[in-house]
Steps between C-alpha positions, in 0.01 A plus 500: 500500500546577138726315310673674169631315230874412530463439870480797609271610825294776643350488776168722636470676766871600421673765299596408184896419504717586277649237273823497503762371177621247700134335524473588127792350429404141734130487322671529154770223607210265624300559169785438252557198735154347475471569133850377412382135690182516357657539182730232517182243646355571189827447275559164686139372477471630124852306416372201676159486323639557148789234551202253628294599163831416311537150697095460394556587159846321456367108633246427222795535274754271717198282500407493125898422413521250753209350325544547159893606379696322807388136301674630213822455644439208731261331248731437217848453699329206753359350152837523297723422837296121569340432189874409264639322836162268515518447150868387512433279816216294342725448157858385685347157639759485788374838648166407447528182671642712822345805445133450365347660796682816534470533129134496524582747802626736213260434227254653779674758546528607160149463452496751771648750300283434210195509713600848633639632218143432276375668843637793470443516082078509628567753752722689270223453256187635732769786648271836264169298534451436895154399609277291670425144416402202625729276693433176325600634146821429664468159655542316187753769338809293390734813598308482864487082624861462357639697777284354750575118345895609543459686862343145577743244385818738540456400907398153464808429219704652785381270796448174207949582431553485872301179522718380250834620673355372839457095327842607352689503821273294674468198259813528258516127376125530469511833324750372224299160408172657538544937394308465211195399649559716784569789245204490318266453762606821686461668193147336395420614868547853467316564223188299570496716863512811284249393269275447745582805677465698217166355345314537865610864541370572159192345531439654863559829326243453196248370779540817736301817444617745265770760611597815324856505437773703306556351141858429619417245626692474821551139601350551882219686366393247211441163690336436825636652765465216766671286244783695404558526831492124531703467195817744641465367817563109366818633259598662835467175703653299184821699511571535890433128497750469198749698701442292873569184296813651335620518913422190519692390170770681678514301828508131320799619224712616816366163696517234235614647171831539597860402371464165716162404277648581145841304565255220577333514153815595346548134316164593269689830308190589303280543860798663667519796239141532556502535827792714527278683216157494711718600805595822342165551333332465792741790700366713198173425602549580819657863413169540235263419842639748713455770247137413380411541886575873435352540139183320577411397831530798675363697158207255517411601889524842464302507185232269694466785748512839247297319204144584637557858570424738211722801547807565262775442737333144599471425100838610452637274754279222393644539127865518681489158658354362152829645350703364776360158406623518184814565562483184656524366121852579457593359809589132431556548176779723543622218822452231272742682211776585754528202725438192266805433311323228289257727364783790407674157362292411247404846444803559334538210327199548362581851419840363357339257246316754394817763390634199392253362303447864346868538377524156360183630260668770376661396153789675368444735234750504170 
């Protein structure tokens, strides 16, 4: 049998047929039919593999503002959100006397902007001069461990305020003779664990062999691996514990820090108003807890899981739950501002001697 192009047969032994139109007509149908879906195979896989080289060419520049122009607007608002309220805290001595360890909460989050905002000036810096260099130039760089120093005692600041809440509720009369010295040793404690924390990962990382990495300087590609690793896995264990012992905090205040307990201390009026004061303190708290288990717990996890693979979508979610975590920086500083009325209190006040004090200054002119 011979076959002819456009299906068309003849077969020996037989007279040649005649073609009709009609079978003209069918063999033209069928090729204008396979060359119309071959054409439109091609269109399709041509679309898909130029929107795929658009996807490959767009993620190294999500990545590179993630890393570089995103600090720029977290940087400086986390610093100039925390940083005045901390300040103003440690000068009024009765918030500082009740507040000293969420203050120091916000002076580490402001240093968290400043540590990401000098961040992002280096990156910014190295952003027409990309190379290759070697990993511990970075180690030591102040714009590199200051991050590091406040991803470390960010989540151990957290679980050190709901230690405090938790002898709060659980030892009240306690708390009141004794919160300085409670105070300042959570807050002595938290920065001798990142200290430590700090100095071994930098010194594992200056031990190590040499690694080639981008002058960027990307946090989880500077220090060791293993101990990075270590140290996002502790701030991730440091803030789920701070948020299981905020449950707990919640369990004893409905149990035993009731109505019935403060009309029993309510012939001492100075340690009634503070712990009506810690009461509602302590609900903030509790609010702040249940929101840092979405900004950096689970951000902490996921980033434990994406953070050794090297393609752009894992770096860009790696950089995403860094972002996430600070966000967590103007979480209980905004709480703290809406819900304490002591705090708005002497705010104005303050603000009030101020204007005051500025119009009495102003002598008349004749």
């Amino acid at each position: 049998m011979l076959i002819f192009p456009h299906t068309i047969q003849i077969y020996p032994g037989d007279s040649i047929r005649q073609i009709s139109d009609a079978d003209v007509f069918l063999g033209s149908r069928r090729i204008n039919r396979n060359v119309s879906f071959r054409f439109m195979a091609e269109k399709v896989i041509t679309k898909g593999v130029n929107n795929r080289s658009k996807q490959d060419q767009m993620l190294p520049v999500i990545n590179y503002i993630l890393h570089t122009y995103a600090y720029f607007i977290i940087g400086p608002m986390a610093a100039a959100f925390n940083i005045p309220v901390f300040l103003f805290v440690i000068m009024r001595k009765t918030l500082r006397g009740t507040y000293i360890v969420i203050a120091v909460v916000f002076l580490n989050s402001g240093f968290s902007g400043i540590g990401v905002t000098l961040l992002g000036i280096k990156r910014l810096s190295h952003f027409h001069d990309e190379k290759l260099i070697s990993n511990k130039q970075c180690v030591l760089s102040v714009p590199i461990i200051l991050p590091l120093a406040v991803l470390c005692v960010n989540g151990i600041s957290l679980l050190m305020n709901s230690a405090e809440r938790l002898s709060v509720v659980a030892f009240p009369v306690y708390y009141y003779i004794h919160n300085a010295r409670i105070n300042y040793s959570l807050i002595a404690a938290q920065y001798v664990i990142t200290v430590i924390a700090v100095i071994i990962t930098a010194t594992a990382s200056l031990i190590e062999p040499t690694r080639q990495i981008s002058n960027l300087c990307i946090l989880q590609d500077v220090y060791s691996p293993y101990f990075y690793k270590a140290i996002l896995l502790m701030v991730c264990s440091a803030s789920s514990m701070s948020v299981v012992l905020m449950i707990i905090v919640v369990i004893i205040l409905r149990k035993k820090f009731g109505a019935q307990f403060l009309s029993n201390n309510s012939y001492n009026r100075d340690l009634s108003h503070f712990l009506n004061n810690q009461r509602r303190f302590t609900k903030t708290a509790i609010i702040s807890g249940c929101l840092t288990f979405f900004l950096v717990v689970i951000p902490s996890i996921v980033e434990y899981i994406y953070m050794m693979d090297s393609s752009e979508t894992s770096k860009i979610i790696v950089i995403c739950c860094a972002h996430l975590r600070l966000l967590n920086s103007f979480n209980m500083v905004v709480l703290f501002l809406y819900r304490q009325k002591d705090f708005r209190y002497d705010a104005v006040q303050c603000f009030n001697f101020l204007i005051y004090k500025r119009k009495t200054s102003v002598q008349p002119m004749y």
